[in-house]
C-alpha positions in Angstrom: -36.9 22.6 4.1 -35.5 22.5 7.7 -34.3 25.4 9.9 -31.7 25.2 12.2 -30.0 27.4 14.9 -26.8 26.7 15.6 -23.5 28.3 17.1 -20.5 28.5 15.3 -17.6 26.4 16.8 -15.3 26.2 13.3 -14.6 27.8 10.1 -13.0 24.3 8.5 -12.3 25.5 4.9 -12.5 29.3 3.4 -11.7 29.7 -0.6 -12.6 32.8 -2.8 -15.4 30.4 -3.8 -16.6 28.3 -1.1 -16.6 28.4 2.9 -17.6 25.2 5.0 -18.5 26.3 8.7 -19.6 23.9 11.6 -21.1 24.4 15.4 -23.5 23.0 17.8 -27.4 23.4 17.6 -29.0 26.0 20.0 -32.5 24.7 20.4 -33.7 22.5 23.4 -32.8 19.1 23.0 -31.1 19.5 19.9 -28.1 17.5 20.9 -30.2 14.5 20.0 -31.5 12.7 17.1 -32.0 9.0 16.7 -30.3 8.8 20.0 -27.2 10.2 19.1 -25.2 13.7 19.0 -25.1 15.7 15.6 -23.3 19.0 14.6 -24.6 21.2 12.3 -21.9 21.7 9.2 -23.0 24.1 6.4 -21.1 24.7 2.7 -21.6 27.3 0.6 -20.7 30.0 -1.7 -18.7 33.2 -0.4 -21.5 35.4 -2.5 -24.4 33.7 -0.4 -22.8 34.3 2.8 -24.3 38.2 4.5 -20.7 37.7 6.7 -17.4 36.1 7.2 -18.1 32.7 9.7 -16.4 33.2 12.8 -16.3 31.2 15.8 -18.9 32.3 18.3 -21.3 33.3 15.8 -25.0 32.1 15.8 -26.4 31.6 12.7 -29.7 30.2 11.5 -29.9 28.1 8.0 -32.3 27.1 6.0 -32.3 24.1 3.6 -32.9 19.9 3.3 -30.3 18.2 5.7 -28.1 15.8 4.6 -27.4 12.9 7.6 -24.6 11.3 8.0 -22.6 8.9 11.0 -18.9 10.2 11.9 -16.9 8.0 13.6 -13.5 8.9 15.3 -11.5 6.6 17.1 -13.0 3.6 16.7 -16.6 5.5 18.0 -19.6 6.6 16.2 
């Protein structure tokens, strides 16, 4: 299981059954792994969630990360 701290920057997708929130880690060098930038993105049921995600927000999460590269605008 990993832990990660992270502030919330969006609330990308809220249902009566599922909310998908994002931010940026807030640990010390955080900003990189494997030499790149990541964002922390979480999704999960309404019932498991203590609050509503809002932006501003920190919020620490527990659970087995799932990598994967974005790329937008012809960067990754």
């Amino acid at each position: 299981m990993n832990n990660e701290k992270f502030r919330v920057t969006s609330v990308n997708y809220k249902s009566k059954e599922y909310t998908i929130f994002s931010g940026v880690p807030l640990k010390t060098d955080s900003y990189k792994i494997n030499s790149g930038k990541y964002i922390v993105s979480v999704k999960t049921t309404v019932q498991r969630l203590p609050v509503t995600p809002s932006i501003g927000q920190h919020w620490n999460v527990t659970g087995e990360p799932e990598y994967s590269e974005i790329i937008s605008q012809g960067y990754s």
